[in-house]
C-alpha positions in Angstrom: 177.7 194.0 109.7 174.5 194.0 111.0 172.1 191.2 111.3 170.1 192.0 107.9 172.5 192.9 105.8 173.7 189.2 107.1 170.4 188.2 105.9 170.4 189.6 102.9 174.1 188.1 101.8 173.1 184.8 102.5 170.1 184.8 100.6 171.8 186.0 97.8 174.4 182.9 98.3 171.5 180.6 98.3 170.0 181.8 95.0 173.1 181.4 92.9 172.9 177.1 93.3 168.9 177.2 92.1 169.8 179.7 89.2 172.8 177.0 88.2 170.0 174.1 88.3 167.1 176.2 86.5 170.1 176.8 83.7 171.1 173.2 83.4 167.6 171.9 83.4 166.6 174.7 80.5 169.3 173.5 78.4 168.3 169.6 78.6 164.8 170.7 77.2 166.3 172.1 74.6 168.4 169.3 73.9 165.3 167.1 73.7 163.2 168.9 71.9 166.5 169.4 69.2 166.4 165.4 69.5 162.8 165.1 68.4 162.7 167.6 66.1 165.4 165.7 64.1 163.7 162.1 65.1 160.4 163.7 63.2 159.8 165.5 60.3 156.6 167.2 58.7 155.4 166.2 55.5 152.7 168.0 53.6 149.9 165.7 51.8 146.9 166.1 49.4 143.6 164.8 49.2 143.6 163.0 45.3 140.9 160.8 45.5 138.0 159.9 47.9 136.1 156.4 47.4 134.6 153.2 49.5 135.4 155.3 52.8 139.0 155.4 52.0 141.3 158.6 51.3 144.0 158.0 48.9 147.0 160.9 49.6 150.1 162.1 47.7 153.3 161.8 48.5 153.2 158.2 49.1 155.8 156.1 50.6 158.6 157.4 49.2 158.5 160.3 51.9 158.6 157.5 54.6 155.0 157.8 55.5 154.5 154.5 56.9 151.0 151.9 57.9 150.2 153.4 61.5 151.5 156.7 61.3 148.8 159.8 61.6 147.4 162.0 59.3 145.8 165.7 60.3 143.5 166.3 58.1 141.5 169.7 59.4 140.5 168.8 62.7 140.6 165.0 62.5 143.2 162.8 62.5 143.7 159.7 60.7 145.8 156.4 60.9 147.2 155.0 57.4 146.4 152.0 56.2 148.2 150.9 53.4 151.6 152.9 51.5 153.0 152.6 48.1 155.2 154.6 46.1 152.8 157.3 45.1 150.0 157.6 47.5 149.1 156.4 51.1 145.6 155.4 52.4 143.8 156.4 55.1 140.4 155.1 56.0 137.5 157.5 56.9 134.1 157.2 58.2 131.4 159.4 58.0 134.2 162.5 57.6 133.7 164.8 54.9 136.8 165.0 53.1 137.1 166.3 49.3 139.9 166.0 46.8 142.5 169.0 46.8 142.1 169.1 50.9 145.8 169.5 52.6 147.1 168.1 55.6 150.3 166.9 56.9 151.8 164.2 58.2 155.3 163.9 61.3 157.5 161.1 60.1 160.1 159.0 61.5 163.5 159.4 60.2 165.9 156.6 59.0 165.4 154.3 56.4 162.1 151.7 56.7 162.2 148.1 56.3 161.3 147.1 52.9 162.5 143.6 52.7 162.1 141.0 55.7 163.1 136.9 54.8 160.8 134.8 55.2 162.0 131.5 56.8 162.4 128.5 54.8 159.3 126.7 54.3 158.6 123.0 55.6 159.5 120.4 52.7 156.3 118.6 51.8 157.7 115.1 52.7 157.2 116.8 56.4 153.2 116.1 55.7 152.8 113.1 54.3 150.2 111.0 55.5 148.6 113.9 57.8 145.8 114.8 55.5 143.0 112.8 55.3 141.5 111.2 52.6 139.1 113.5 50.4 135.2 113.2 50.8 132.7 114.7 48.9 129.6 116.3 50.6 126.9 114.3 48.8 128.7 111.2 50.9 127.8 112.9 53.9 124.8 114.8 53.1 120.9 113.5 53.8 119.1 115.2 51.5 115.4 116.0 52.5 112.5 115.9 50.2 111.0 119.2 50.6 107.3 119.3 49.4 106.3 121.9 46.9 102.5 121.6 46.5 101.5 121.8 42.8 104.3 122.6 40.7 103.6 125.5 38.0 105.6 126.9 35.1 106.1 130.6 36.0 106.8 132.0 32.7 104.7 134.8 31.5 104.8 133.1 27.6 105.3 129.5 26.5 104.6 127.3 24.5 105.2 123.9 22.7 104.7 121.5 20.2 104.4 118.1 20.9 104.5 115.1 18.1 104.4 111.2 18.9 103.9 108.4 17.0 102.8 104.8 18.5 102.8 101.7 16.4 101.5 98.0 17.7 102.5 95.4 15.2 101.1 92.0 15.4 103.7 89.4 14.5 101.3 86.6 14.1 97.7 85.4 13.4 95.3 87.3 11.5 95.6 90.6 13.2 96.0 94.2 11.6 98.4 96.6 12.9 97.2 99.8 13.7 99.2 102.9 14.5 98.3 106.8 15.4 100.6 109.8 14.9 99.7 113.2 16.9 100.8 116.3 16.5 100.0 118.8 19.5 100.8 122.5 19.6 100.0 124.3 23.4 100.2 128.0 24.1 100.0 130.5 27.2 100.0 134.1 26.8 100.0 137.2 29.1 99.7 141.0 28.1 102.8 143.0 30.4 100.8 146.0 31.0 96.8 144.4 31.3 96.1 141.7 33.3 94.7 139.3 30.5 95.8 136.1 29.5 95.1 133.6 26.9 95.8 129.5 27.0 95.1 127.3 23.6 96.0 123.3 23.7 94.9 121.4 20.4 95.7 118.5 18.2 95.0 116.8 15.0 95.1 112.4 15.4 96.1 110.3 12.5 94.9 106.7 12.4 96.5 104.4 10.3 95.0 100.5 10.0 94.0 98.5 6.9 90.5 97.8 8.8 90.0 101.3 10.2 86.6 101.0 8.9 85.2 98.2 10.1 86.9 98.9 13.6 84.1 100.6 16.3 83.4 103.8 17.4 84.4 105.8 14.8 83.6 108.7 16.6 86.0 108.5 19.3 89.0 109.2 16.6 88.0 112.5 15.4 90.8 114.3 13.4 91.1 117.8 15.2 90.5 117.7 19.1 90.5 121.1 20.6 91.4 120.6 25.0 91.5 124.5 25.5 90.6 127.9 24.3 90.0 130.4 26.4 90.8 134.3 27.0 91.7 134.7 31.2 91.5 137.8 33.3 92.9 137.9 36.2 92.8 141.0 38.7 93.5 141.5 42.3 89.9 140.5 43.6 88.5 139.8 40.3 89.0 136.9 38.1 87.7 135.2 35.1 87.9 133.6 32.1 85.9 132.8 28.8 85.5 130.2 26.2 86.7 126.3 26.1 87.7 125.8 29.9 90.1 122.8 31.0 88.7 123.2 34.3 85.8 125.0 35.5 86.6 124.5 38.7 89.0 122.2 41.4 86.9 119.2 40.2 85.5 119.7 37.3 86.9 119.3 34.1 85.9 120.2 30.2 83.3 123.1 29.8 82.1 125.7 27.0 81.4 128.3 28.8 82.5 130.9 31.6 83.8 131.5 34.9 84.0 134.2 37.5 85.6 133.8 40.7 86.4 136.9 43.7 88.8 137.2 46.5 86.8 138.3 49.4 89.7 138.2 51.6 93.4 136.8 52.2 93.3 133.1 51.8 89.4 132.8 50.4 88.4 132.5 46.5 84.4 132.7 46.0 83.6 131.2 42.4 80.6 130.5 39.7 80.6 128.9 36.6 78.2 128.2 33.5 78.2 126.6 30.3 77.5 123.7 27.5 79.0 120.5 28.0 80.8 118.9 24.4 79.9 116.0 22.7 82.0 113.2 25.1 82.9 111.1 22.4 84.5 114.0 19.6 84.9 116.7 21.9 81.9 119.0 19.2 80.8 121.6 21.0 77.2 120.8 21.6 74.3 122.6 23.8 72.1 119.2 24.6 73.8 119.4 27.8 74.6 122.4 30.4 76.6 122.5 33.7 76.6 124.5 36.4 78.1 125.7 39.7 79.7 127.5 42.4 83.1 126.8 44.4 84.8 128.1 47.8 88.4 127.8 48.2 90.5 128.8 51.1 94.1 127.7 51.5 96.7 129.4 54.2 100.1 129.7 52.6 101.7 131.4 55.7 101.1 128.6 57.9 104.0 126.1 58.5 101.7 123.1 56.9 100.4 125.2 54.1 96.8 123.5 53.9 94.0 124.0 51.1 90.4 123.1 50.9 87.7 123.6 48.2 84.1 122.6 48.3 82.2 122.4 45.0 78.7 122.3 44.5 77.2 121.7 40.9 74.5 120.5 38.7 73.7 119.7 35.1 70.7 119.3 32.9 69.8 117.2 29.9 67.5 117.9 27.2 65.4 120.0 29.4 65.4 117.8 32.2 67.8 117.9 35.8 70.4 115.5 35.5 73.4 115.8 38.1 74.1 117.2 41.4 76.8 116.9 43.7 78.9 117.8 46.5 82.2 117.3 46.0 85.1 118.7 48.5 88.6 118.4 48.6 91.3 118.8 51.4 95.4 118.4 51.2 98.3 119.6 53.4 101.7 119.8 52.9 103.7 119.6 56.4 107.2 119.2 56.8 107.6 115.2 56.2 105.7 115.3 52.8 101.8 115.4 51.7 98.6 114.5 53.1 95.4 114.6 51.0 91.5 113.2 51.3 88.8 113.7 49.2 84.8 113.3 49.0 81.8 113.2 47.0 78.1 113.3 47.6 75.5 112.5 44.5 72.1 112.9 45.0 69.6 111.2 42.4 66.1 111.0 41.0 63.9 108.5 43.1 62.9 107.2 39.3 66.6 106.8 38.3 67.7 103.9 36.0 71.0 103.1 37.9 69.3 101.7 41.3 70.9 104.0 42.6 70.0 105.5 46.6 68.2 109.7 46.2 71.8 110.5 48.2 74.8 108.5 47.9 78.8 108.7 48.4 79.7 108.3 45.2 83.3 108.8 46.0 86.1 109.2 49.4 89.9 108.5 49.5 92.3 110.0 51.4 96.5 109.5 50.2 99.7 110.4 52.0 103.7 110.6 51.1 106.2 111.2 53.8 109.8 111.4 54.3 111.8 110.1 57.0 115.6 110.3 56.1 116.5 107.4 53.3 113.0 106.6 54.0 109.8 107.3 51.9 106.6 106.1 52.4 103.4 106.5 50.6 99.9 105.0 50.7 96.9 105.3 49.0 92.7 104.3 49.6 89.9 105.3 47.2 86.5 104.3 46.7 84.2 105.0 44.1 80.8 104.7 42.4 80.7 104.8 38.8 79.7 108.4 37.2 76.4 108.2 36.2 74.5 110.6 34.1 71.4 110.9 31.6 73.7 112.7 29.3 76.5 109.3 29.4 73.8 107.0 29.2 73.2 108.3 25.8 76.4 107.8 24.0 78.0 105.1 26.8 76.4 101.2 27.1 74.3 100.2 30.6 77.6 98.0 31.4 79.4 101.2 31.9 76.8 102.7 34.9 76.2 99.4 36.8 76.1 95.6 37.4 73.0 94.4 35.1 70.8 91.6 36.5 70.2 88.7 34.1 66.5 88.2 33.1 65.9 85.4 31.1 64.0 85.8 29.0 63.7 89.2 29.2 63.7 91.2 25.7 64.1 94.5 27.0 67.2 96.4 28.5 68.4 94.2 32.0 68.0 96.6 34.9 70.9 97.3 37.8 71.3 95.7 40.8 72.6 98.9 42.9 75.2 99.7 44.9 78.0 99.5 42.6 81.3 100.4 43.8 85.2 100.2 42.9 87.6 100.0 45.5 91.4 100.5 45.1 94.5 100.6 47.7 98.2 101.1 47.6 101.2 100.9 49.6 104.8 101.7 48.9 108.2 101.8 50.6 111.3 103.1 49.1 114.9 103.0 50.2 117.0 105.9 48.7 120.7 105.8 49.5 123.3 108.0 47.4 123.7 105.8 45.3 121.5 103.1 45.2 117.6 102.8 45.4 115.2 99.4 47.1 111.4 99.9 46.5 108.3 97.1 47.5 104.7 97.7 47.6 101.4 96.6 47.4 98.4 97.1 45.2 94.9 95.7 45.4 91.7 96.7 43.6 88.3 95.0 43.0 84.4 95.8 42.4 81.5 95.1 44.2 78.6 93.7 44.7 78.1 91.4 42.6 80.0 88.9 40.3 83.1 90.6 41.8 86.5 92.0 39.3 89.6 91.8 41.6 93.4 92.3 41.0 96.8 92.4 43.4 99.9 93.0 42.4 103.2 92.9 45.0 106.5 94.0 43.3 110.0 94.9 44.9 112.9 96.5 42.5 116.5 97.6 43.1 118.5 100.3 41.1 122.3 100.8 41.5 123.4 103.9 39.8 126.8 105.3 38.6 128.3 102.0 37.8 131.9 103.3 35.8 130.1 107.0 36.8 127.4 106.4 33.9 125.8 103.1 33.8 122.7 101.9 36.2 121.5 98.5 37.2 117.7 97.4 37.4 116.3 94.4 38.5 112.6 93.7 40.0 110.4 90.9 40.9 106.8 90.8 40.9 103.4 89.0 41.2 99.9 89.8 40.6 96.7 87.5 40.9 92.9 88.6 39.4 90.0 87.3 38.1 91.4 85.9 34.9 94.8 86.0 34.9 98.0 85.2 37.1 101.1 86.3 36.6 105.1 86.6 38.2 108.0 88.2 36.2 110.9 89.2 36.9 112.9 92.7 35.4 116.6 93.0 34.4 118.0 96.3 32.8 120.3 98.4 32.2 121.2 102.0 31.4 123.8 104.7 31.0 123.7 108.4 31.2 125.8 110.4 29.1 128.4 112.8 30.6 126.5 115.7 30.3 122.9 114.5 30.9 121.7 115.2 28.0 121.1 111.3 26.9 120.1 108.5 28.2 119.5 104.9 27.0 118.6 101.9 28.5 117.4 97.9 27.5 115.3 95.4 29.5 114.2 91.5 30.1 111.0 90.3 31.2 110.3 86.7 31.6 106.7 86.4 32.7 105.0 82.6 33.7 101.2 83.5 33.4 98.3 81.1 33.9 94.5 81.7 32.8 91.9 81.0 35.8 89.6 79.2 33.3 92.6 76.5 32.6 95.6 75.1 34.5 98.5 74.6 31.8 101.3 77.6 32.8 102.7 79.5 30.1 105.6 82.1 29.3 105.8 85.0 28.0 109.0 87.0 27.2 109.3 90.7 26.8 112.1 92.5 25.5 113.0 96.3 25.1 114.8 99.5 24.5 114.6 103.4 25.9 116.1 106.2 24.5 115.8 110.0 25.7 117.9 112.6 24.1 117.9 116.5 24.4 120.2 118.0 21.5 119.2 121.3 23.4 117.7 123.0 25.7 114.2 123.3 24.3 114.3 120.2 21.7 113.7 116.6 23.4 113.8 113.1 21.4 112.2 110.2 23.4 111.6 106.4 21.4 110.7 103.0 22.7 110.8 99.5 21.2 108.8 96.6 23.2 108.5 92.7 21.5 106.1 90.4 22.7 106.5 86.8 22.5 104.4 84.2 23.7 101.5 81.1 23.3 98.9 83.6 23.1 100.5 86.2 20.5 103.5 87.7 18.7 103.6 91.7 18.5 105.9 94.3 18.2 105.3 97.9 20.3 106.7 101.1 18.8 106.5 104.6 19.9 108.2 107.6 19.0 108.0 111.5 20.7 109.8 114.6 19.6 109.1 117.8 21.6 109.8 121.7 20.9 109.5 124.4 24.0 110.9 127.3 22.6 111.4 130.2 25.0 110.0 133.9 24.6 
């Protein structure tokens, strides 16, 4: 044999062994993949619903599609979610899948778990006494007085009508009772598709007394009294309104007439009024008197503070002749622990006036604050004042009203002013307000100057425990004043209850006063006894009624006073 054919045999020889291991190795894969084609099956699906980003399928479970097998949908795949017996869910984002699409999915075989027991649950003797004891959150809340600024009833339309009765009764000497019933109807009114408005506030006064007649100033107690009538525009940068104005402006008050205002600019309000002034003591209209004005407002609701400040500038003329003018500004701000306010006037008169007065005076100043730190509140108060004095008072108002009057005697013609009359008033107060219980103290003081001066103080404290039994309050207070003709100390003891649902609440009170004249020494006591009652039989009704007897040396009388009021809502 030669040396090749050699070769050749033993290559042969050596090929048989790899043919052997290719042949075993071929049939394992096919084992295998016989193995997984019996571990998985392929079952068709169908898109039946699409909705919220999730893709409900039929079959459902019953085909052993199970939470975390895959779906092909088209091109994308897709886990399942949740299974029961007619539909499986997949969840899809941003895919575009539509009802009717097919798909499949490759099962598991064997049968699924349906059923797994839960182990026993603890008994609940096992967690006694690991809870703790139940709080509610107002016990651990501090709730913080947020400052709103001026509160204002949104509503495009409202209205209401307003009836109270008061009574005063004397129960001894020679004395008539006299009593007054009022019935009051308010309305505000604004168009939905023009921006026009319109605000009416009247009532008609009742007088009852069996010496109404002989009883003074008849004319203060006229039968219908008309506050408001006027017809309102109000644009984006134009406003305005017409007729029987409230206000005229910030700080000025009742006025037949008009007034225009503009909004320049964000934050800034440029306004004018104009008109007659009515008859002070009836409320007539009347055209012996005119007022007039301008006003600048600017306030910055954006900042954290929120502040607003108004200057007004007016005068007024009498029969022909200047009267008043004044400068009279205003400032307030509203940061985070409560309110801050201060306010000024500037008269200037005629160097011939009747009042003594000085050609340019501050006629008024006061500034006032509220804050709120925690439980704590504080608030405090300063104002000073002149008296307001006008040609057009003088007229229907006494001298003793404008000024201090030096005595001549002897003197048969009106007794002139001294000058420099002034009323001075301050206030402090501190309250306490826990959850469910209140402590309050403060100070007043006012008096006049220069002459002959009319002082009073008055210190007071007070306590008020609430939801006694869930309903019923306590109230007791002490307090003590001291003026120019009277002293006095008293001391208050109520109580009250709340009904369930808030809608009623009553309460009685005790005051012992001992009082003491400055002109004499011999101490006295006066007793005071009363009842409240508030009750809302719905949402837009409310009954209110009081009851106050008087008894002491001095006199006997018996207080009554009675209020319904209807807000219907439209």
């Amino acid at each position: 044999m030669t040396r090749s054919a050699r070769f050749r045999r033993s290559a042969r020889l050596a090929r048989r062994p790899a043919a052997a291991l290719a042949a075993c190795a071929l049939l394992l894969l096919g084992s295998g993949s016989a193995s997984a084609a019996e571990a998985r099956r392929r079952v068709e699906v169908r898109v039946v619903e699409v909705a919220g980003g999730r893709v409900y399928l039929a079959p459902g479970a019953e085909q052993q599609i199970r939470v975390g097998d895959v779906v092909q949908l088209g091109r994308g795949k897709y886990v399942v979610v949740a299974t029961n017996r007619e539909h499986v869910v997949v969840a899809v984002s941003g895919s575009r899948l539509e009802r009717g699409q097919r798909g499949f999915v490759l099962v598991r075989g064997g049968d699924a778990k349906t059923v797994e027991k839960l182990a026993t649950p603890r008994p609940l003797q096992s967690f006694a006494g690991k809870w703790q004891a139940p709080s509610l959150p107002a016990e651990s809340q501090s709730v913080r007085a947020v400052p709103l600024g001026p509160i204002q009833d949104g509503r495009r339309n409202r209205a209401a009508l307003l009836f109270d009765y008061q009574r005063i009764q004397p129960l001894s000497g020679t004395a008539y009772g006299i009593g007054r019933a009022r019935l009051r109807a308010q309305l505000h009114a604004e168009s939905q598709s023009l921006p026009l408005r319109f605000d009416a506030d009247g009532s008609l006064e009742f007088w009852q007394a069996e010496d109404l007649a002989e009883r003074p100033q008849n004319a203060s107690r006229p039968l219908l009294t008309v506050q408001q009538l006027e017809a309102g525009y109000r644009g984006d940068v134009v406003q305005g309104a017409l007729g029987r104005l409230r206000h005229a402006s910030r700080t000025t008050g009742l006025l037949d007439g008009a007034r225009v205002a503009a909004v320049p600019s964000e934050g800034w309000t440029l306004g004018a009024f104009g008109g007659t002034l009515p008859n002070p003591l009836d409320g007539t209209p009347s055209t012996d008197a005119s007022r007039f004005g301008a006003e600048v407002v600017w306030q910055d609701d954006a900042a954290a503070a929120r502040p607003r400040a108004s200057v007004t500038l007016q005068g007024s003329r009498y029969l022909g002749r200047m009267d008043e003018r004044r400068v009279t500004s205003l400032f307030e701000l509203y940061p985070e622990l409560g309110r801050f306010g201060a306010h000024a006037e500037v008269s200037f008169f005629a160097a011939d006036n009747p009042w003594a007065a000085a050609p340019t005076e501050l006629t008024a100043a006061g500034v006032d604050a509220s804050f709120q730190f925690g439980s704590l509140r504080l608030s405090a108060l300063f104002d000073a004042r002149s008296p307001e004095r006008s040609l057009w008072l003088a007229a229907f108002l006494p001298p003793e009203y404008f000024c201090v009057l030096q005595p001549v005697p002897g003197a048969t013609s009106a007794e002139p002013c001294l000058g420099g009359d002034r009323h001075y008033a301050a206030a402090l107060d501190a309250t306490w307000e826990a959850p469910l219980w209140a402590l309050e103290a403060g100070v007043n003081f006012a008096t006049t100057r220069p002459e002959a001066p009319a002082q009073n103080g008055t210190a007071f404290v007070s306590f008020r425990q609430r939801e006694i039994l869930e309903l019923l309050r306590f109230d007791i207070g002490a307090s003590a004043s001291s003026g120019s003709l009277l002293e006095s100390a008293a001391l208050d003891v109520g109580l009250g209850v709340t009904s369930a649902d808030d809608a009623a609440d009553a309460s009685l009170y005790y005051r012992p006063s001992v009082m003491r004249y400055r002109a004499g020494s011999e101490e006295f006591i006066e007793h005071g006894v009363g009842s409240r009652l508030w009750w809302a039989p719905s949402e837009v009704i409310d009954l209110t009624g009081s009851v106050d007897l008087l008894t002491g040396r001095d006199v006997d009388v018996l207080i009554l006073q009675l209020g319904a009021a209807w807000r219907p809502r439209f």
